[in-house]
TIRO-2110 file (N, C-alpha, C; in Angstrom, 1 decimal):
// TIRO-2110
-1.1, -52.8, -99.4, N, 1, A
-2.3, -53.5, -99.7, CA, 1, A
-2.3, -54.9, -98.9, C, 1, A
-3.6, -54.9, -98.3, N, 2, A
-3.5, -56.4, -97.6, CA, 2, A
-4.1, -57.5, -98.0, C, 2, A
-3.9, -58.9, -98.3, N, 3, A
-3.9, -59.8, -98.9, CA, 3, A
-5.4, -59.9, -98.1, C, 3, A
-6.3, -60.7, -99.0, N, 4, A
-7.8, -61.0, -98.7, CA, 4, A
-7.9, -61.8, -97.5, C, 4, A
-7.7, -62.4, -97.2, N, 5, A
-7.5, -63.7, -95.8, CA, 5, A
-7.2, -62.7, -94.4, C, 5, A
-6.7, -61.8, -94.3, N, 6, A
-6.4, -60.5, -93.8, CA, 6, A
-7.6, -59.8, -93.8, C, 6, A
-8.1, -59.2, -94.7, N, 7, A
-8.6, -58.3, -95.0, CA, 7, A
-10.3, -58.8, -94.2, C, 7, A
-10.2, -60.2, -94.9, N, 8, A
-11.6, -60.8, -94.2, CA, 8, A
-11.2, -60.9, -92.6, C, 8, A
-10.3, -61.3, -92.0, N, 9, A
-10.0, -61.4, -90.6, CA, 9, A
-10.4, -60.0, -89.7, C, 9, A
-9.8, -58.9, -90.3, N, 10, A
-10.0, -57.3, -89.9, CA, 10, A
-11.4, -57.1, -90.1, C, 10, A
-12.3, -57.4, -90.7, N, 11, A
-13.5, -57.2, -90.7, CA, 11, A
-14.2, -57.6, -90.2, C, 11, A
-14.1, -59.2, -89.7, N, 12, A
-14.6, -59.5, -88.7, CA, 12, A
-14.2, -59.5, -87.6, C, 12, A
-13.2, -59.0, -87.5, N, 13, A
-12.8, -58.1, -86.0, CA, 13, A
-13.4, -56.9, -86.0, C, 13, A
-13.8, -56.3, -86.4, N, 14, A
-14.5, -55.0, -86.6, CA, 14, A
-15.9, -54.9, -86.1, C, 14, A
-16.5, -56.3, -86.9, N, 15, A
-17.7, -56.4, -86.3, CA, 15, A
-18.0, -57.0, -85.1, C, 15, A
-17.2, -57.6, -84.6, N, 16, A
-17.5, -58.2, -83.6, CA, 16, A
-17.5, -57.2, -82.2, C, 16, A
-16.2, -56.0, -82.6, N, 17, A
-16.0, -54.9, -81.8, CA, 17, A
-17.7, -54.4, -81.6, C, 17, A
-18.1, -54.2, -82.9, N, 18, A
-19.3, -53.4, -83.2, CA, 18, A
-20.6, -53.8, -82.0, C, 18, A
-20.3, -55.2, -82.1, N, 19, A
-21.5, -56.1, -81.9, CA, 19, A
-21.0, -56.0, -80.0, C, 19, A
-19.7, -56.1, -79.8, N, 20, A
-19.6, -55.9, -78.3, CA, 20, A
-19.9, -54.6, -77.2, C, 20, A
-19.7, -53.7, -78.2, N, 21, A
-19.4, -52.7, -78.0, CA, 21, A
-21.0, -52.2, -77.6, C, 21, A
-21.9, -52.6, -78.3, N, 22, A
-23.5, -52.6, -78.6, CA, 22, A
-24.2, -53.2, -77.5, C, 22, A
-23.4, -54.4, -76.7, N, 23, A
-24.1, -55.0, -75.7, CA, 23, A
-23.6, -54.5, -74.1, C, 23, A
-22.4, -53.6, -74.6, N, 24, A
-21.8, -53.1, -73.2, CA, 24, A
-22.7, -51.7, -72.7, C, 24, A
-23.8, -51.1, -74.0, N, 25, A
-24.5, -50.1, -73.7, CA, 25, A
-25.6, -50.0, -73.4, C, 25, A
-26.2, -50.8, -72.9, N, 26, A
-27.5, -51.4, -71.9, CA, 26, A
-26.9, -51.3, -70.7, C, 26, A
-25.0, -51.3, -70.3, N, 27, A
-25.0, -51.1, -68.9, CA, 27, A
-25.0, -49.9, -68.8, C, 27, A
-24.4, -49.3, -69.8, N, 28, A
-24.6, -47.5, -69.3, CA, 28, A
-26.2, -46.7, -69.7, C, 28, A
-27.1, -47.4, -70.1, N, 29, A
-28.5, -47.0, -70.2, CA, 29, A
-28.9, -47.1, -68.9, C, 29, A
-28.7, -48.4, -68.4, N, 30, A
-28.9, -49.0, -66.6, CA, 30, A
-28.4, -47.5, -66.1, C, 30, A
-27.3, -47.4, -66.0, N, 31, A
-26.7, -46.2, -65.3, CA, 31, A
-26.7, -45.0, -65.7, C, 31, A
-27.8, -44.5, -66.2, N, 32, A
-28.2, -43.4, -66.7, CA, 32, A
-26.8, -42.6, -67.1, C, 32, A
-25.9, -43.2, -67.5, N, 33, A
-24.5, -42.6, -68.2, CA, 33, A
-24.8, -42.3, -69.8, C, 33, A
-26.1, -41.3, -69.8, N, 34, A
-26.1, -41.3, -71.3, CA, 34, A
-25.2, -40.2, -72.3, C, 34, A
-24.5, -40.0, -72.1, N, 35, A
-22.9, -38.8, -72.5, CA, 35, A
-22.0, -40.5, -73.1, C, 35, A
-21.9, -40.9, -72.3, N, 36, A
-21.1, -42.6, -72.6, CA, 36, A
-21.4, -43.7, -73.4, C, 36, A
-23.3, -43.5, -73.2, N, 37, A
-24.0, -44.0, -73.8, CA, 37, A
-23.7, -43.6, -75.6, C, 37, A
-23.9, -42.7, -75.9, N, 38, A
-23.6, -41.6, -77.0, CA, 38, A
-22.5, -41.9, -77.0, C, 38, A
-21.3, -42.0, -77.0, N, 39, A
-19.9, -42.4, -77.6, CA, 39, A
-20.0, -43.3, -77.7, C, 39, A
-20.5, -44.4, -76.8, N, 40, A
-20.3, -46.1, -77.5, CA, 40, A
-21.2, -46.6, -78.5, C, 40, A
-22.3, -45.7, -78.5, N, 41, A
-23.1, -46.1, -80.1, CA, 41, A
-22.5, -45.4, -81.0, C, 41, A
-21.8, -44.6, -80.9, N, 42, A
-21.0, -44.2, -82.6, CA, 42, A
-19.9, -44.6, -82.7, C, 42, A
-19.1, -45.2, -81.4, N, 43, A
-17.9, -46.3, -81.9, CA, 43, A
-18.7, -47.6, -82.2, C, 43, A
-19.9, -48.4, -81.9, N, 44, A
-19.9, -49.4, -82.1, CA, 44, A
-20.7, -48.8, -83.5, C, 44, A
-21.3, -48.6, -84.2, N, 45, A
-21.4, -47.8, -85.2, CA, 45, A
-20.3, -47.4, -86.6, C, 45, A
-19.1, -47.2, -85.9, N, 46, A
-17.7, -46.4, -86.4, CA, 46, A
-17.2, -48.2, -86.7, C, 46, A
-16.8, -48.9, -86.0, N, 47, A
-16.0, -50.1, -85.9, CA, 47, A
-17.0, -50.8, -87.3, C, 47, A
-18.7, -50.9, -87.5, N, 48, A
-19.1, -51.6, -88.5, CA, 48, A
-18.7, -51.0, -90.0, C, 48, A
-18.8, -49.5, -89.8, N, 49, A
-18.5, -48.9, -91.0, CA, 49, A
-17.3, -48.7, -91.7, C, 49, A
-16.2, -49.1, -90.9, N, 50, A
-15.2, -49.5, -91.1, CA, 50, A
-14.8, -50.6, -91.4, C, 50, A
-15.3, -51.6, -91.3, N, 51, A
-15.4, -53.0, -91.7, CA, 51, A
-16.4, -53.1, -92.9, C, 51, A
-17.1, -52.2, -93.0, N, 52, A
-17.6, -52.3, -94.5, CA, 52, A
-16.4, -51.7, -95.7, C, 52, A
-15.7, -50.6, -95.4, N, 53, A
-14.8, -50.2, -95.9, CA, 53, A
-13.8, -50.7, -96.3, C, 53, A
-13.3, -51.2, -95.2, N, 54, A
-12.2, -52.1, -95.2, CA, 54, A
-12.5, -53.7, -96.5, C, 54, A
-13.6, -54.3, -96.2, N, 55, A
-14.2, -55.2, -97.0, CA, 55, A
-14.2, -54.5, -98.3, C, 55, A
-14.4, -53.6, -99.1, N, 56, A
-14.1, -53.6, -100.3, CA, 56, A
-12.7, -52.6, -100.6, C, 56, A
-11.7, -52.6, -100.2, N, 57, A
-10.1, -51.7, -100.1, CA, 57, A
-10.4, -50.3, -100.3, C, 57, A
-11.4, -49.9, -99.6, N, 58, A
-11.7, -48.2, -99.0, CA, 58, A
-11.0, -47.9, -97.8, C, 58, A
-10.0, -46.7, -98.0, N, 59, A
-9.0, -46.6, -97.0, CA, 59, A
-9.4, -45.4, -96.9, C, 59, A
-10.0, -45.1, -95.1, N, 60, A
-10.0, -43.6, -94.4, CA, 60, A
-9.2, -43.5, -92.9, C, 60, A
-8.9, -42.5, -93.1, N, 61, A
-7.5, -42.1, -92.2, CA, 61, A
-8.5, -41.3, -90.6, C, 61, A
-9.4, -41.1, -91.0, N, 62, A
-10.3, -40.2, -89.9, CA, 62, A
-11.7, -40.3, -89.9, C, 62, A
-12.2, -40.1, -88.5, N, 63, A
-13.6, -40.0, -88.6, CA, 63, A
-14.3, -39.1, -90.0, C, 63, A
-14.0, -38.1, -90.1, N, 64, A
-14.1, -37.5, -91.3, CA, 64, A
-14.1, -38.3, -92.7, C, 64, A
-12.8, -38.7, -92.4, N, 65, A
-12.8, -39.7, -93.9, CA, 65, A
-13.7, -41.2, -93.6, C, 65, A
-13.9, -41.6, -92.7, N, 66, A
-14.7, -42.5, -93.0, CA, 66, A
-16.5, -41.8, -93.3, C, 66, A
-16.5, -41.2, -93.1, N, 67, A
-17.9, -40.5, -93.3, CA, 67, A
-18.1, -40.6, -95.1, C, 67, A
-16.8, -39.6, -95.2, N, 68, A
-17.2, -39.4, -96.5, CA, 68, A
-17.1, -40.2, -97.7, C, 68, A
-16.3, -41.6, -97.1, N, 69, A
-16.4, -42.4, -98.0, CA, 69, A
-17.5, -43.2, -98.1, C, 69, A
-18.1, -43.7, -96.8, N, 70, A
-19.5, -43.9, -96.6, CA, 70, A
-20.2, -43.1, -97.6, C, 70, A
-20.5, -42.1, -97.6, N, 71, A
-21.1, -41.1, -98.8, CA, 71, A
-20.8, -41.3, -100.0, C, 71, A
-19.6, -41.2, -100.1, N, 72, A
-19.3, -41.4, -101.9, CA, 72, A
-19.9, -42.8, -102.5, C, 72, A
-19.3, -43.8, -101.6, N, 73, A
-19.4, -45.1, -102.0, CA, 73, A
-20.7, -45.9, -101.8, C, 73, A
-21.5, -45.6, -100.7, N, 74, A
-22.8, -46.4, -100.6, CA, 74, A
-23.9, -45.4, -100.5, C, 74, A
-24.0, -43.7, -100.2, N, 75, A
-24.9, -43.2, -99.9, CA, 75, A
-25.6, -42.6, -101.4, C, 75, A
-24.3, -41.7, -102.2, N, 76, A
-24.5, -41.4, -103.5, CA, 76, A
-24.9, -42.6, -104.6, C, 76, A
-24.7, -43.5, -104.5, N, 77, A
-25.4, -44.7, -105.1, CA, 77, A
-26.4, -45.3, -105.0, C, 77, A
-26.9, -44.9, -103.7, N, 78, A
-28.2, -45.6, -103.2, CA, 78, A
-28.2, -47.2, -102.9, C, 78, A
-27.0, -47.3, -102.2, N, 79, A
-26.4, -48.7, -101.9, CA, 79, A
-27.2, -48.6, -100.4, C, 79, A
-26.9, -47.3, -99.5, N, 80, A
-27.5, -46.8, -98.1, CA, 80, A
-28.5, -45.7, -98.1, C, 80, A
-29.4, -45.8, -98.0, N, 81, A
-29.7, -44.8, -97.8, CA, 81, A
-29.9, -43.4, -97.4, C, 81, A
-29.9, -42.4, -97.6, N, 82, A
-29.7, -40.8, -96.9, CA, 82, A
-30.3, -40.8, -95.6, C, 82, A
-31.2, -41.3, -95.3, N, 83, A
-31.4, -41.3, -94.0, CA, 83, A
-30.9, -42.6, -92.7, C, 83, A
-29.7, -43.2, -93.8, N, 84, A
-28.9, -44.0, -93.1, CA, 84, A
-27.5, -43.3, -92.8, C, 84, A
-27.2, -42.4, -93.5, N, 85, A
-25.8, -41.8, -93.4, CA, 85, A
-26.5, -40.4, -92.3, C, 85, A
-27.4, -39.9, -92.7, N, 86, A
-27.7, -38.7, -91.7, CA, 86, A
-27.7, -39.8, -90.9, C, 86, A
-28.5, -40.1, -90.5, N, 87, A
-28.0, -41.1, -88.6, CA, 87, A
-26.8, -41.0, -88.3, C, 87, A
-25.7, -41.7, -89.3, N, 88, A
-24.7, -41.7, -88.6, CA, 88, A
-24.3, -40.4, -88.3, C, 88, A
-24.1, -39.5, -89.5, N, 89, A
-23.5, -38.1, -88.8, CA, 89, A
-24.1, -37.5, -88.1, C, 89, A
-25.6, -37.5, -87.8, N, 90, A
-25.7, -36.8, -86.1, CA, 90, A
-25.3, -38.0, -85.2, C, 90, A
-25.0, -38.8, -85.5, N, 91, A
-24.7, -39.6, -84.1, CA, 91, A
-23.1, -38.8, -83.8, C, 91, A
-22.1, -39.4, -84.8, N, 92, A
-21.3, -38.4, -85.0, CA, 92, A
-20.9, -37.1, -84.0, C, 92, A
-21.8, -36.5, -84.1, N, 93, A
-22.0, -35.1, -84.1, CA, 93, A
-22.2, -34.9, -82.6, C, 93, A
-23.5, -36.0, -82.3, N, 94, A
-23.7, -35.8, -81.2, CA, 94, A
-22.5, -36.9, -80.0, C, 94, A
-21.8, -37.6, -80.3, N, 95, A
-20.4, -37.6, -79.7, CA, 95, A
-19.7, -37.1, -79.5, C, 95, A
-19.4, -35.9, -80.6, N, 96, A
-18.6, -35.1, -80.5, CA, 96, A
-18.8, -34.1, -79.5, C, 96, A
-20.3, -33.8, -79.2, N, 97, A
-21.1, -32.6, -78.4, CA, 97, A
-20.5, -33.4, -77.0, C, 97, A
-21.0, -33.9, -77.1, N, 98, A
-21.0, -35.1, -75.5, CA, 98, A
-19.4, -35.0, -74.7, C, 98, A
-19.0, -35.2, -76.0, N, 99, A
-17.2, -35.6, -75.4, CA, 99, A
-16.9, -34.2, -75.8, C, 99, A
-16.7, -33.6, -75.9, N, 100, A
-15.9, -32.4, -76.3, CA, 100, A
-16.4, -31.0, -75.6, C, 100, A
-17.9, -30.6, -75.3, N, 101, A
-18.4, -29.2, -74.5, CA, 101, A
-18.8, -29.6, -73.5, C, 101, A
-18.7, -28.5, -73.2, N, 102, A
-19.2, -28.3, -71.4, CA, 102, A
-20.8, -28.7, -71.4, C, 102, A
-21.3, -29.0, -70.3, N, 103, A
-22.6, -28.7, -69.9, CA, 103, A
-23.6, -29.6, -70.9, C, 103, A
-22.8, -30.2, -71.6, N, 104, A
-24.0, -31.2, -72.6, CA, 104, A
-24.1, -32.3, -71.5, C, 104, A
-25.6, -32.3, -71.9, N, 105, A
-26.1, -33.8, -71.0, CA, 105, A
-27.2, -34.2, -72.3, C, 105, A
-27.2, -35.4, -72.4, N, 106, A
-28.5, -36.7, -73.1, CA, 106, A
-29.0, -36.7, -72.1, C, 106, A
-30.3, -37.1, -72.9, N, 107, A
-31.0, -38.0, -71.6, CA, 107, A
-31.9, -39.4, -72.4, C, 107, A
-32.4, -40.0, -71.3, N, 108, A
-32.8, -41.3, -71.9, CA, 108, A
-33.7, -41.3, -73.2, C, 108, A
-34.5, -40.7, -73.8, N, 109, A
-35.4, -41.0, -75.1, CA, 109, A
-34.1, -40.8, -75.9, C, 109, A
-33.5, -39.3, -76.1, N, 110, A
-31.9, -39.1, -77.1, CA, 110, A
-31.5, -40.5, -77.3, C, 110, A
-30.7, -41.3, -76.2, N, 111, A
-30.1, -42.4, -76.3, CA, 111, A
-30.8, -43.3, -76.1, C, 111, A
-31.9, -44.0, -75.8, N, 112, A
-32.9, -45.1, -76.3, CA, 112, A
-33.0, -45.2, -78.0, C, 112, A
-33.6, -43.8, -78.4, N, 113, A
-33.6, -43.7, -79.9, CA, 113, A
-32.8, -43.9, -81.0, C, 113, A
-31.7, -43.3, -80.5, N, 114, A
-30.1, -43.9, -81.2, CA, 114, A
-29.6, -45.4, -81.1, C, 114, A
-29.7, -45.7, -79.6, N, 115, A
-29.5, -47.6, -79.7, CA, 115, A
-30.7, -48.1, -80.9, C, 115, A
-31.3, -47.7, -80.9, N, 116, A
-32.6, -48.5, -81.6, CA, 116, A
-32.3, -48.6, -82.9, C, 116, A
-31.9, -47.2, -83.2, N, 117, A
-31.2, -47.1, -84.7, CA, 117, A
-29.7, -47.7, -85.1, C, 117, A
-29.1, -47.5, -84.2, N, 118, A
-27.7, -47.8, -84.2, CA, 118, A
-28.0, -49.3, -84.2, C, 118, A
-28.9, -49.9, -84.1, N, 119, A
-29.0, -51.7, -83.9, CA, 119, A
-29.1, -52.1, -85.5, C, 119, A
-30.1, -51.3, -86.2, N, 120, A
-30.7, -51.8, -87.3, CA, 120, A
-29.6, -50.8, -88.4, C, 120, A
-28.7, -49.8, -87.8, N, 121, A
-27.6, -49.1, -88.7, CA, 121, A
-27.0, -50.4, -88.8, C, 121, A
-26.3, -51.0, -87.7, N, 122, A
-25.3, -52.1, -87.6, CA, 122, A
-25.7, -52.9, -88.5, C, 122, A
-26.9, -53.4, -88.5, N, 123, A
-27.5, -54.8, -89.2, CA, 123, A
-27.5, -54.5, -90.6, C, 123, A
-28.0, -53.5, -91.4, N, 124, A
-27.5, -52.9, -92.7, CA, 124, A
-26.4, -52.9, -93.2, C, 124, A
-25.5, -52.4, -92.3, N, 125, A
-24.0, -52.3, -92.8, CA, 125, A
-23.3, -53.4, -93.1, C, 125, A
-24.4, -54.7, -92.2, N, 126, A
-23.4, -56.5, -92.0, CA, 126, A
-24.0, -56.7, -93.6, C, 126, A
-25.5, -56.5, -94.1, N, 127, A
-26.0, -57.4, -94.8, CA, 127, A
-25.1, -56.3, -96.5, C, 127, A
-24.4, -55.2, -96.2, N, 128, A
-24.1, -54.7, -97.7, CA, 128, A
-22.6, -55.4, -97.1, C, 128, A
-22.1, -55.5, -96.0, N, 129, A
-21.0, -56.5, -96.4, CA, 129, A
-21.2, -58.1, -96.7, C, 129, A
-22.3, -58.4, -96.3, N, 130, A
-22.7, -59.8, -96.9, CA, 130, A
-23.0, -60.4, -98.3, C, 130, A
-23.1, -59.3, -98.6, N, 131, A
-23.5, -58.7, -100.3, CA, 131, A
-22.8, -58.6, -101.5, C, 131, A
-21.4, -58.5, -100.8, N, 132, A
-20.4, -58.4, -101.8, CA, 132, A
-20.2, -59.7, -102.5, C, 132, A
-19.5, -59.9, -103.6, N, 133, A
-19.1, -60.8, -104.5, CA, 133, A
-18.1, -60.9, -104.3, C, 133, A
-17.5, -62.3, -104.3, N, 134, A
-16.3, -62.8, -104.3, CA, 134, A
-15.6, -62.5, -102.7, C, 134, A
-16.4, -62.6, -101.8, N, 135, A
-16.1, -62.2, -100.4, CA, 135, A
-15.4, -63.3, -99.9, C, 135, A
END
């Protein structure tokens, strides 16, 4: 277990990943690299939701497990919304298509639409870490 002073440090490393990670993908929209595009909005995506986790001692070992604890912990409570967690897992999903099969190609509306969401995913996920007590 990591001591709080820690725990806050990691999180805001996480987000800031999120937050850079978010501004580096306007260069691959420029460069119609939208396969790139789509992985760096679900790691900048992946980096905030893990720093939400991390912020209250929720430990996931895998893409998988961060999903599902996302789920248990803010979706099944109505902390996030269902159509906040579906976002993430087709984003998800659609990284995995991108990076993993042949012959998959995005194209610009796919990944315009997802930055747009993935902006205001990010911004949700800062204000239920902002939310906590005793932070």
């Amino acid at each position: 277990m990591i001591d709080k002073e820690t725990r806050k440090a990691i999180v805001a490393y996480r987000l800031e990943n999120a937050h850079k990670t978010l501004q580096e993908i306007s260069i691959h929209i420029e460069n119609e690299l939208w396969n790139t595009a789509i992985n760096r909005l679900y790691y900048a995506c992946f980096y905030a939701v893990t720093a939400l986790l991390i912020s209250v001692e929720i430990e996931a070992h895998t893409h998988a497990g961060v999903r599902r604890m996302l789920a248990l912990h803010y979706t099944k409570d109505g902390k996030l919304p269902l159509k906040w967690h579906k976002f993430y897992t087709d984003l998800f999903e659609s990284r995995q298509t991108g990076d993993y099969e042949d012959f998959i190609y995005f194209d610009r509306a796919t990944t315009e639409d997802f930055y747009k969401q993935a902006i205001d995913f990010i911004d949700i996920i800062e204000a239920l870490i902002d939310t906590r007590i005793n932070w």
